[in-house]
MARTI-895010 format. One record per atom (N, C-alpha, C, O): residue in three letters; x, y, z. Coordinates in steps of 0.02 Angstrom, whole numbers, plus 50000, padded with zeros to 5 digits. Layout:
# MARTI-895010
ALAXYZ/...
***
This chain:
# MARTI-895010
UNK578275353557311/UNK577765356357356/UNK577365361857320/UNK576755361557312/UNK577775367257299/UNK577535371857235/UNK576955370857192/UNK576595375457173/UNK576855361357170/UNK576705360457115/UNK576205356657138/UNK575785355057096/UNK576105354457205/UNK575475351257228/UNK574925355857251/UNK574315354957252/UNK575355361657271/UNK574995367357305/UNK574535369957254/UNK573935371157259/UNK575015370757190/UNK574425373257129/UNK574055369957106/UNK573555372357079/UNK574185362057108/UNK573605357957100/UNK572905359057155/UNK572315358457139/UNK573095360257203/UNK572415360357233/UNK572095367757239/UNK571665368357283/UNK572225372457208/UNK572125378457200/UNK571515375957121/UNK571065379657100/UNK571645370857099/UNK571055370257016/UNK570555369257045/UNK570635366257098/UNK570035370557032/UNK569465369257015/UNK569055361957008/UNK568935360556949/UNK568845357457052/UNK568615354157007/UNK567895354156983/UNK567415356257015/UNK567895351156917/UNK567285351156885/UNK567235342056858/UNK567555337756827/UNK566395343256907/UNK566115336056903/UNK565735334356862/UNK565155336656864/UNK565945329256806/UNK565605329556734/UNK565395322156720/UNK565785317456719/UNK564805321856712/UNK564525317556705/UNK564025314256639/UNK563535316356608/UNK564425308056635/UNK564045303856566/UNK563885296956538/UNK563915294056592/UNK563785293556507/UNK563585290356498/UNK563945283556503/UNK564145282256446/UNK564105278756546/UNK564555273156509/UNK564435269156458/UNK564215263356464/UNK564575271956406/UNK564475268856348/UNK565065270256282/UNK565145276056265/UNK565385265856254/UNK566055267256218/UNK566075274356175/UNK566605277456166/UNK565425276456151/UNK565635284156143/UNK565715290156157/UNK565905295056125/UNK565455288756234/UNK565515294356271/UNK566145292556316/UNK566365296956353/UNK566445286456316/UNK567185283956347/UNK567695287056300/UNK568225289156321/UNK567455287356217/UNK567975287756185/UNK568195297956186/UNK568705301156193/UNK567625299256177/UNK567585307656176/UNK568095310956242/UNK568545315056239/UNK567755306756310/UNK568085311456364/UNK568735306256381/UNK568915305856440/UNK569065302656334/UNK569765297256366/UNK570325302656372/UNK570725301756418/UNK570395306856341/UNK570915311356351/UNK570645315256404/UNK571155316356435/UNK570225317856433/UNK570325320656490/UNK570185316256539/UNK570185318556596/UNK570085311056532/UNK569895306756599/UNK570815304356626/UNK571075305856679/UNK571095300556572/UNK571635299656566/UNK572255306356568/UNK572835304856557/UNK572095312256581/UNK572455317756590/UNK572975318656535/UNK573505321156552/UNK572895317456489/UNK573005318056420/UNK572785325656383/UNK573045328156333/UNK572215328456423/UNK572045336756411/UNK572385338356489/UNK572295334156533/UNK572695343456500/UNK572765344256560/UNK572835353356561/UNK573265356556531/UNK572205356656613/UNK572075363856617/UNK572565364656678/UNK572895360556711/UNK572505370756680/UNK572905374356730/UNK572405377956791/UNK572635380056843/UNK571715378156775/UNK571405379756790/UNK570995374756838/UNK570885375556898/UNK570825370256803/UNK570145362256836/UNK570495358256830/UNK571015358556797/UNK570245352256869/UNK570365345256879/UNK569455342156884/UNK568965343056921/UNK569625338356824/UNK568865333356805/UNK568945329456845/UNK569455326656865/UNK568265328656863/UNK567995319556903/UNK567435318156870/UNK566935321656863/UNK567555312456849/UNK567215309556813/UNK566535304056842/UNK566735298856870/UNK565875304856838/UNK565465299456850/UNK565195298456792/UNK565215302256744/UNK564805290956797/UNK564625287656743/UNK563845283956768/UNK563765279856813/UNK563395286256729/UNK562765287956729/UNK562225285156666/UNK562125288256614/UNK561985280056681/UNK561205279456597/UNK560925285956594/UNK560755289656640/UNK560905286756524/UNK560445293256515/UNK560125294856544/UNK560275299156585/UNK559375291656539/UNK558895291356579/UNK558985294956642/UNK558595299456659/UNK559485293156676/UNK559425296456769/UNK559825302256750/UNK559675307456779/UNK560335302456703/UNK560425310556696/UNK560015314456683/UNK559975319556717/UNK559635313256636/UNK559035317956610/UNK558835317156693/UNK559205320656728/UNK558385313756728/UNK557995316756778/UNK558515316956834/UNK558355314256887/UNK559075319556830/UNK559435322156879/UNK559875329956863/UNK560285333256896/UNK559535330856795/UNK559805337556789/UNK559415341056809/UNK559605346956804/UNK558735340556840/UNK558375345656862/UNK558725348856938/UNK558715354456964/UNK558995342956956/UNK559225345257026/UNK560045348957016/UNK560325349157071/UNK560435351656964/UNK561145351656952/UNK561425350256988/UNK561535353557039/UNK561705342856971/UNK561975337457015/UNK562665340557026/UNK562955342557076/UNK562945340156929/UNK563695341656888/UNK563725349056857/UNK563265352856842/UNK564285349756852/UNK564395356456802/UNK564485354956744/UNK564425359556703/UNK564595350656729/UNK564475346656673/UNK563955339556641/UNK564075334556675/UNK563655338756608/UNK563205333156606/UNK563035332756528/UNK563015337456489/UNK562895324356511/UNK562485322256457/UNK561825323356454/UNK561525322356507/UNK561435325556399/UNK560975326856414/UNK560425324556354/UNK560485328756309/UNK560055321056341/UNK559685321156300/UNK559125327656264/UNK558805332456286/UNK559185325856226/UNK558855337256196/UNK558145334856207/UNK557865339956228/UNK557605328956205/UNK557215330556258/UNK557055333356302/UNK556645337856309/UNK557485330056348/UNK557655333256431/UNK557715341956421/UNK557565346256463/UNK557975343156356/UNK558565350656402/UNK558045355456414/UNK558105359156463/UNK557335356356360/UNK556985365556375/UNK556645362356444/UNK556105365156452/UNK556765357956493/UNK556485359956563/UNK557015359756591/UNK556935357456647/UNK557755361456577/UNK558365364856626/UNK558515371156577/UNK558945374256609/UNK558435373856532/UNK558555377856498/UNK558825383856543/UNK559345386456522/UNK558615386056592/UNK558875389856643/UNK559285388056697/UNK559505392156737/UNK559415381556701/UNK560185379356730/UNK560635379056680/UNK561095383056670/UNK560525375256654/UNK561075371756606/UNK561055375756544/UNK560495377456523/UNK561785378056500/UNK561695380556422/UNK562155375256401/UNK562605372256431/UNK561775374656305/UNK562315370356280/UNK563075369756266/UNK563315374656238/UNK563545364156282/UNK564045368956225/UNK564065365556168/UNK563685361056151/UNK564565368056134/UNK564545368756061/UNK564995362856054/UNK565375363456006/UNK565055357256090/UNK565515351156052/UNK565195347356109/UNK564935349756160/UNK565255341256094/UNK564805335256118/UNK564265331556105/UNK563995327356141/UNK564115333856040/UNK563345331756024/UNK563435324455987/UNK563855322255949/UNK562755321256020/UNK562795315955981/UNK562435317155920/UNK562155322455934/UNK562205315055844/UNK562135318755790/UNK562105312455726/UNK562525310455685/UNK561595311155738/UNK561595304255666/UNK561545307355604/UNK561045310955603/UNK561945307455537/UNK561755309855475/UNK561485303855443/UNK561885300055416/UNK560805302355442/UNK560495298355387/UNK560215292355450/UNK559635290655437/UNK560475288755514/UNK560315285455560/UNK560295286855611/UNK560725290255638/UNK559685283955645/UNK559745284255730/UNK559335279255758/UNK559375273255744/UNK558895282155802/UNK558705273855855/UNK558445269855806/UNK558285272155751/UNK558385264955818/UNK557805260055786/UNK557125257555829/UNK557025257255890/UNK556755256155778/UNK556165251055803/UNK556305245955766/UNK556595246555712/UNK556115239355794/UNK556445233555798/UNK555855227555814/UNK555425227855859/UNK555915223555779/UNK555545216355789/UNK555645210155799/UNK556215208155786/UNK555295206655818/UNK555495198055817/UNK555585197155742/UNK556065194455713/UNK554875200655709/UNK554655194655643/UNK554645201655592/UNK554535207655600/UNK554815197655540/UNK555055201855487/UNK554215202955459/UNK553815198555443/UNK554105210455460/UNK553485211755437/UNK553285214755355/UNK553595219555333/UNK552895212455327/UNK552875215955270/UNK552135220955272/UNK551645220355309/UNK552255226055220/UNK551665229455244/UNK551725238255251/UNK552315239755243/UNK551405242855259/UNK551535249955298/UNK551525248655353/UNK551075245555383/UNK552295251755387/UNK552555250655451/UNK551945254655487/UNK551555251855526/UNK551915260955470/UNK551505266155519/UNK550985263255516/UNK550715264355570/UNK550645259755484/UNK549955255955477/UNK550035248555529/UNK549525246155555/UNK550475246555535/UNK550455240255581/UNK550655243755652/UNK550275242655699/UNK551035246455660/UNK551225249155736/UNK550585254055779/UNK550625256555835/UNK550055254255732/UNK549745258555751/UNK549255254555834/UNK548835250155839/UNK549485257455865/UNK548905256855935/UNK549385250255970/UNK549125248456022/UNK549905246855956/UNK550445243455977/UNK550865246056013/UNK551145251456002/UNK551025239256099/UNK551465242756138/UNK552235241756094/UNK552385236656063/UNK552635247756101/UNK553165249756094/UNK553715248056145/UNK553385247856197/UNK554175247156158/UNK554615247056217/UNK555095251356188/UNK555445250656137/UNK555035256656236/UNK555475261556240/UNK556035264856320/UNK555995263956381/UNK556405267756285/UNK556985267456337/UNK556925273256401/UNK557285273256451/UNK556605276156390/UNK556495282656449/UNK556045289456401/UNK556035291656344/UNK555755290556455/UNK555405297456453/UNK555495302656421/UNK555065305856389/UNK556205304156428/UNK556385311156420/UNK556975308456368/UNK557455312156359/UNK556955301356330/UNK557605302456290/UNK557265304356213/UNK556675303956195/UNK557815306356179/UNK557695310756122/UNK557405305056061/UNK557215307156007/UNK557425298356077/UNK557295293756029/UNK556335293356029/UNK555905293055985/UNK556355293456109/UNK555615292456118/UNK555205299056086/UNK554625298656065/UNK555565304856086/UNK555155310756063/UNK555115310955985/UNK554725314255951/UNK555655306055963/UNK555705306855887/UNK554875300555865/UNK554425300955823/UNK555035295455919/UNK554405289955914/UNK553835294655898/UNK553505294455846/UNK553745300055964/UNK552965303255968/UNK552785307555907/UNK552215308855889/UNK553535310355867/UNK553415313355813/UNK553255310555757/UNK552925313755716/UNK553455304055745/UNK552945299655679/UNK552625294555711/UNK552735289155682/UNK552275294155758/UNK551965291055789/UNK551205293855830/UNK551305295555889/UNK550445294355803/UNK550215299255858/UNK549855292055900/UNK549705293555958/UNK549695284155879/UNK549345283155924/UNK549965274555935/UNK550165270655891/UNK550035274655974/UNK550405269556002/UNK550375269256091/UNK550175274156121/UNK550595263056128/UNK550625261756179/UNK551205260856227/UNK551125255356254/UNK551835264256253/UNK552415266656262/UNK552525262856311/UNK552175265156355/UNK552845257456338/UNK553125253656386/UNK553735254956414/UNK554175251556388/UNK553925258856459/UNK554405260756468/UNK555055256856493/UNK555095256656555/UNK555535253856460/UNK556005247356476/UNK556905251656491/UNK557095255756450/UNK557135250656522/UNK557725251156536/UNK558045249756457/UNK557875245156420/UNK558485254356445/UNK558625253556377/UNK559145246656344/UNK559155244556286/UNK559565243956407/UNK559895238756392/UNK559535231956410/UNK559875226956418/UNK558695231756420/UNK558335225656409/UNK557955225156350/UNK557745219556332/UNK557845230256317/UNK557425231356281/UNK557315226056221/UNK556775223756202/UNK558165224256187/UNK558235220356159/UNK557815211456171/UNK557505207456136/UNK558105212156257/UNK558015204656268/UNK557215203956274/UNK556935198456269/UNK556885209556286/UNK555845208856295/UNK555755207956239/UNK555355203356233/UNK555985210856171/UNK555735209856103/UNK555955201456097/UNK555565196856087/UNK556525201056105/UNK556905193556078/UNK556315191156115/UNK555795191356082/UNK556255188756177/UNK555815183456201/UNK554985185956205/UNK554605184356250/UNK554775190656139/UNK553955190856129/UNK553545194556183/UNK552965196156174/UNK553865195856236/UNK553565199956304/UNK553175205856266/UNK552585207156272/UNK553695209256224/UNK553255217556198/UNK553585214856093/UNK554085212056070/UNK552995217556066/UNK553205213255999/UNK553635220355948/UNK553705219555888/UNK553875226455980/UNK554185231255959/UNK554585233956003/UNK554365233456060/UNK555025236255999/UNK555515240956027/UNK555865247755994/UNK555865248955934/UNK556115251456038/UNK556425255256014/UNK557155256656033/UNK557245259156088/UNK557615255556000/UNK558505252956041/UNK558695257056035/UNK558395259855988/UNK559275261756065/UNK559755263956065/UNK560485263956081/UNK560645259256118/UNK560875266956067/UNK561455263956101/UNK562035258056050/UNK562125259355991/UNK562275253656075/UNK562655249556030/UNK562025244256006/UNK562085240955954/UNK561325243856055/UNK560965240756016/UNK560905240855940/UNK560805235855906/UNK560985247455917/UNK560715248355861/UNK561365245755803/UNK561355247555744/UNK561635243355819/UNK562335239855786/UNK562185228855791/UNK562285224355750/UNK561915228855860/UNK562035221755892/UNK561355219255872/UNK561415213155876/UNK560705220755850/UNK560145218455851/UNK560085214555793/UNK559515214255771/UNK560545211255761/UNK560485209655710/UNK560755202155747/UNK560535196855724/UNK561155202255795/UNK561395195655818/UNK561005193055852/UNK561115187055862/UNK560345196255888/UNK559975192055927/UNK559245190655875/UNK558735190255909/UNK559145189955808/UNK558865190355768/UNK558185194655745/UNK557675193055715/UNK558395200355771/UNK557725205755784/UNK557555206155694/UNK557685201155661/UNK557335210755667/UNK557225215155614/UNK556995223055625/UNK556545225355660/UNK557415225955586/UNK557075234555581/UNK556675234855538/UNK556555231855486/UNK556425239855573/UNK555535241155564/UNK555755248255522/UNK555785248155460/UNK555925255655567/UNK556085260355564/UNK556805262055594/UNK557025260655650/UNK557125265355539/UNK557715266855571/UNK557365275455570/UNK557115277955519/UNK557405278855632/UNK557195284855627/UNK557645290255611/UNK557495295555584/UNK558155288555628/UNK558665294055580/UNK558695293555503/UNK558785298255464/UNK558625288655491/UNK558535290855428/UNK557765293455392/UNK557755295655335/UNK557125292855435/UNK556625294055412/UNK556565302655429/UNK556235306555394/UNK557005304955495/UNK557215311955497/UNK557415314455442/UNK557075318355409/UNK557945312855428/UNK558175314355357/UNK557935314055295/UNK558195317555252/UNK557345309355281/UNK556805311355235/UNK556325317455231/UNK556035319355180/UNK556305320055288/UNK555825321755323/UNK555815330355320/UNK555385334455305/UNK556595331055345/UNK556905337655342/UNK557345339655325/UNK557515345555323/UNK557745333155302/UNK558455335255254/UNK559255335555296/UNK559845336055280/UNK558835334955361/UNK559505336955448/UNK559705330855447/UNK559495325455426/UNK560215333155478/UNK560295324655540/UNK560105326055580/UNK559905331555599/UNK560115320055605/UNK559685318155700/UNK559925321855738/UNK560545321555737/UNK559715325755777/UNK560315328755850/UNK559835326055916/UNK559335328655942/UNK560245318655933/UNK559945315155990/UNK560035318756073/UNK559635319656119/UNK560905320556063/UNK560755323356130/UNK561645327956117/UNK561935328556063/UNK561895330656190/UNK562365335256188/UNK562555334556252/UNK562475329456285/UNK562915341956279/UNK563325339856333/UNK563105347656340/UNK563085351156289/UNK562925350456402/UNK562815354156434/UNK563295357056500/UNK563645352956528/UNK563315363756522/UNK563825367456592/UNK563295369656630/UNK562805370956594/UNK563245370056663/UNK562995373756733/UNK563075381856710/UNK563565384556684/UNK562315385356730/UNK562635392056702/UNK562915398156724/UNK563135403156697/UNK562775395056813/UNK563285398256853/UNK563715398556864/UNK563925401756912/UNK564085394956821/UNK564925396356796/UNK565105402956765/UNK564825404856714/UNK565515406256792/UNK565555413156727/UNK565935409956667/UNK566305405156657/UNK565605416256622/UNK565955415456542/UNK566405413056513/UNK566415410156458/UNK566945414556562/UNK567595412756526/UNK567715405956554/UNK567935401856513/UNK567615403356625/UNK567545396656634/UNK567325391556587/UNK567595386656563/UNK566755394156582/UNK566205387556521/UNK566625391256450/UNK566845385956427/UNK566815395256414/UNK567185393556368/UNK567945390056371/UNK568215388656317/UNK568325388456438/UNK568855384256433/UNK568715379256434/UNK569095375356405/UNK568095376556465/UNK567845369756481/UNK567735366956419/UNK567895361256400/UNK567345372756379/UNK567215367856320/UNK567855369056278/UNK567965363756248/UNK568165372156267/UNK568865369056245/UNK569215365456252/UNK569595363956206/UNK569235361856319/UNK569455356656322/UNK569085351156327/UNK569395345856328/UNK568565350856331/UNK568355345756289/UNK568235343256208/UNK568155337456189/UNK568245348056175/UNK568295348456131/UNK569195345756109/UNK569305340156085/UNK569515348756117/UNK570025344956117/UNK570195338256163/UNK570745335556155/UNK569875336556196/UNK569845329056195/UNK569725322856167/UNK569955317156173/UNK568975327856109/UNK568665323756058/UNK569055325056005/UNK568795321855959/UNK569675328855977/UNK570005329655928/UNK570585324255958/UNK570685319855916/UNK570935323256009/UNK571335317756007/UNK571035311755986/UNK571205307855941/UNK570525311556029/UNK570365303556040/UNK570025302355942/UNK569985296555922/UNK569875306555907/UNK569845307055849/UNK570425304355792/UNK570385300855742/UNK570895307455821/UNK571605306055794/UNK571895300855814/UNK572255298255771/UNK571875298955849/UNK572085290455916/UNK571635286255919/UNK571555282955970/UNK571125285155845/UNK570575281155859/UNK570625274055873/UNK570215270455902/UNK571435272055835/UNK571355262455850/UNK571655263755906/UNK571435259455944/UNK572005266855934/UNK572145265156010/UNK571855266356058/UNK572055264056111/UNK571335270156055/UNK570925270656102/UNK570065266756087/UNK569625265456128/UNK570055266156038/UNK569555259056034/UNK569685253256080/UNK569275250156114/UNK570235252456076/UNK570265247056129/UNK570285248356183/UNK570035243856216/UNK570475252856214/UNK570435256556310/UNK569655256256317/UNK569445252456361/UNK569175260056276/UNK568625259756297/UNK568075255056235/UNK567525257156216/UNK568365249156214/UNK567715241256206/UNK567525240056280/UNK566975238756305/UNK567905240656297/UNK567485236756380/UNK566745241156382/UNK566315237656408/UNK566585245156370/UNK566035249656368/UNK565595246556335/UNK565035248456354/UNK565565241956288/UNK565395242356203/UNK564875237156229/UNK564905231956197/UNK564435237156278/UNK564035231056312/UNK563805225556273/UNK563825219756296/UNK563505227156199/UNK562985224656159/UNK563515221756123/UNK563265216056117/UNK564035221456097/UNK564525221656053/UNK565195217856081/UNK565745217356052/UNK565105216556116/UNK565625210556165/UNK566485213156133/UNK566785218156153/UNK566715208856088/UNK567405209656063/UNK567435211556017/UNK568025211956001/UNK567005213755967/UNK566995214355905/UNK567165221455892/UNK566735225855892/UNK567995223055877/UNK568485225855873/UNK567925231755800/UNK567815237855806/UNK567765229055764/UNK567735232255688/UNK566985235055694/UNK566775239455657/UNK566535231655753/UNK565865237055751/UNK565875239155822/UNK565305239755843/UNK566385240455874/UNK566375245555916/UNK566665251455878/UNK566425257055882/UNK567235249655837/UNK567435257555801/UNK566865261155763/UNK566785267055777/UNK566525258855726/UNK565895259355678/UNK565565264355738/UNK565685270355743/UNK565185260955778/UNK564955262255827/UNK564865270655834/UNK564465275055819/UNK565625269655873/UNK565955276155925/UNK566155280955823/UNK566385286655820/UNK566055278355783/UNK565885285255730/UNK565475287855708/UNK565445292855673/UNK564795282155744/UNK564445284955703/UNK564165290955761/UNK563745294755738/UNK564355292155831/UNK564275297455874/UNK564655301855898/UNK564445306355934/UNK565405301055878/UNK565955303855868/UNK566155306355816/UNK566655303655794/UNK565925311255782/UNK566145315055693/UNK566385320055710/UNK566705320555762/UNK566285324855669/UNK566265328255635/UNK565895336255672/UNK566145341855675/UNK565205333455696/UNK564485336255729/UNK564885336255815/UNK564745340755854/UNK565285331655832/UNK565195330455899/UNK565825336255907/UNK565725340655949/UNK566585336455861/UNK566675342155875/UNK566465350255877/UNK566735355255901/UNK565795348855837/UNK565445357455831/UNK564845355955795/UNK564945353655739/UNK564355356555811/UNK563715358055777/UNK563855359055712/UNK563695355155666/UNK564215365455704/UNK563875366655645/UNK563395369455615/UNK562985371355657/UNK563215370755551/UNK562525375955541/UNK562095370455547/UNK561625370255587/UNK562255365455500/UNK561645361355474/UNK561525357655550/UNK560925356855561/UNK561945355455601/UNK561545352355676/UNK561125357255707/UNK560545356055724/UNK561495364655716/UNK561095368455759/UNK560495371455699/UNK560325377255712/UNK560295369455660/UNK559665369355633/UNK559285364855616/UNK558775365655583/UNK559485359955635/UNK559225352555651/UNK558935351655721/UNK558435348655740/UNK559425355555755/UNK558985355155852/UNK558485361955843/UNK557925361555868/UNK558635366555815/UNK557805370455825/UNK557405368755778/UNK556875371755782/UNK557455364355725/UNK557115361555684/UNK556395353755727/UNK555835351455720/UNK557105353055774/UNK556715347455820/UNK556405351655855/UNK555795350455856/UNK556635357855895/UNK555945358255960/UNK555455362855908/UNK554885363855930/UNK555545364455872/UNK554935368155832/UNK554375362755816/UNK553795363655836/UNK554595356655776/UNK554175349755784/UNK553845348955838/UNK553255349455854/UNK554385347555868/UNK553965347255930/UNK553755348955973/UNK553455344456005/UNK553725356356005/UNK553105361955991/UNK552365362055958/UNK551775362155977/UNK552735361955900/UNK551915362455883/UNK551325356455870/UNK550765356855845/UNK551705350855900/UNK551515343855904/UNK551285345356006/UNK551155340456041/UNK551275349956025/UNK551155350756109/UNK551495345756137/UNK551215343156186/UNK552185342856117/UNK552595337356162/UNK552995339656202/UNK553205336456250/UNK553215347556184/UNK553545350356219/UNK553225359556231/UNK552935363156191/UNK553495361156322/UNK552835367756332/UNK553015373556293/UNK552625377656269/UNK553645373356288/UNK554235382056264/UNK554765377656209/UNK554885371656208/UNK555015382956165/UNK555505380356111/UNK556265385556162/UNK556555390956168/UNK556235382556172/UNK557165383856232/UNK557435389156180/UNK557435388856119/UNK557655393956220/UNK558305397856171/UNK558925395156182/UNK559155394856239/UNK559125393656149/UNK559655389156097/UNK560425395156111/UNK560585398656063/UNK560705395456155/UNK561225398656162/UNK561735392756168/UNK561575388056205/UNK562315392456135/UNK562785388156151/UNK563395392956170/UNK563565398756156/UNK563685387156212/UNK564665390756248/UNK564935390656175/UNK564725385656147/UNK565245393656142/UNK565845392856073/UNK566575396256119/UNK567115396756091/
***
């Protein structure tokens, strides 16, 4: 009785993300109660980017995924924390084709519709940054593949396990933009992160992100066994045991337990870009939970 009583004395905190195998693999230890506070009890919803970004304006969660697009118009709800980031060193979204093109990419895409995955995700802002004149079709990010395959829009831009699977429905890359980031500025990509509510006090949002953070250090350490709990996630990628792991590393490192110098100068490296490109109104102050 003792011990139920203190259970309902926690806190809960409603955290919300993406269903997709690397954001399954990051939070499996606390979903699975494998982290367990003394303080909170997580509930977990599962959400496409896309509607998180335009549902953080309203703070749905005390917790949320967030694309770094989205974040300098919650910048005053939401602060970052310091583990969760998704973070490509050398890759990230692609643009993608039917037909294998030869040629200057930026020279053929020019004034061509694009199919892209949402508004406010961080792939499309990386598009607008080597991209100034193109035509933006905005597609649900898990069709995107199938409009290019059947000629509807003759480019795309994938994210997700797409960018692993597009090779099976016989697309071609055009641009891989993480790595043209990385030409560019020497960073990796910082696509998106995980954000608290900032009406949490201090010491709250620093336990929170401790334990998440130590969630992403198990599920780090427990990687073949928990590859398989969350493939079911792996949409684009059906059974294929050896590129869902690939996958869930290449957004699960290193970066996702902590920024780091070189990420958190890679994300004000991005809104400074994009700033002074007028894509975005204010460059956000950049406070993270540690």
């Amino acid at each position: 009785m003792q011990k139920a009583g203190l259970k309902n004395l926690k806190k809960k905190i409603r955290i919300a993300h993406s269903p997709d195998a690397d954001d399954a693999f990051m939070f499996y230890a606390l979903a699975e109660n494998l982290i367990v506070s003394e303080n909170f009890e997580f509930e977990h919803e599962l959400k496409d980017i896309q509607s998180l970004n335009k549902e953080s304006n309203t703070v749905n969660y005390d917790v949320q995924a967030i694309s770094f697009f989205a974040y300098p118009d919650v910048e005053d709800k939401y602060q970052l924390l310091s583990c969760g980031g998704s973070v490509g060193n050398g890759y990230g979204p692609l643009i993608v084709s039917k037909s294998k093109l030869t040629g200057n990419p930026l020279e053929i895409l020019k004034n061509q519709k694009i199919a892209v995955p949402g508004d406010k995700t961080t792939a499309y802002l990386l598009l607008k940054l080597l991209l100034s004149d193109f035509e933006p079709v905005f597609v649900p990010f898990d069709q995107i593949i199938d409009v290019v395959k059947k000629g509807e829009i003759s480019f795309g831009l994938i994210i997700h396990e797409g960018q692993l699977s597009y090779l099976n429905h016989g697309l071609h890359k055009i641009i891989d933009l993480g790595e043209w980031w990385l030409g560019k500025t020497n960073l990796p990509v910082p696509l998106g992160g995980n954000v608290i509510r900032r009406s949490l006090n201090d010491a709250s949002k620093r336990e929170i992100n401790c334990l998440i953070r130590k969630s992403i250090a198990y599920a780090l350490n427990n990687k073949d066994r928990i590859i398989s709990s969350v493939s079911k996630y792996a949409r684009e990628l059906e059974d294929d045991r050896e590129k869902i792991s690939n996958f869930v590393s290449m957004y699960v490192n290193d970066f996702t337990l902590d920024y780091g110098v070189s990420g958190k100068i890679a994300l004000r490296k991005l809104y400074q870009l994009a700033f002074e490109k007028r894509l975005i109104n204010k460059i956000p102050v950049i406070d993270f939970v540690d």
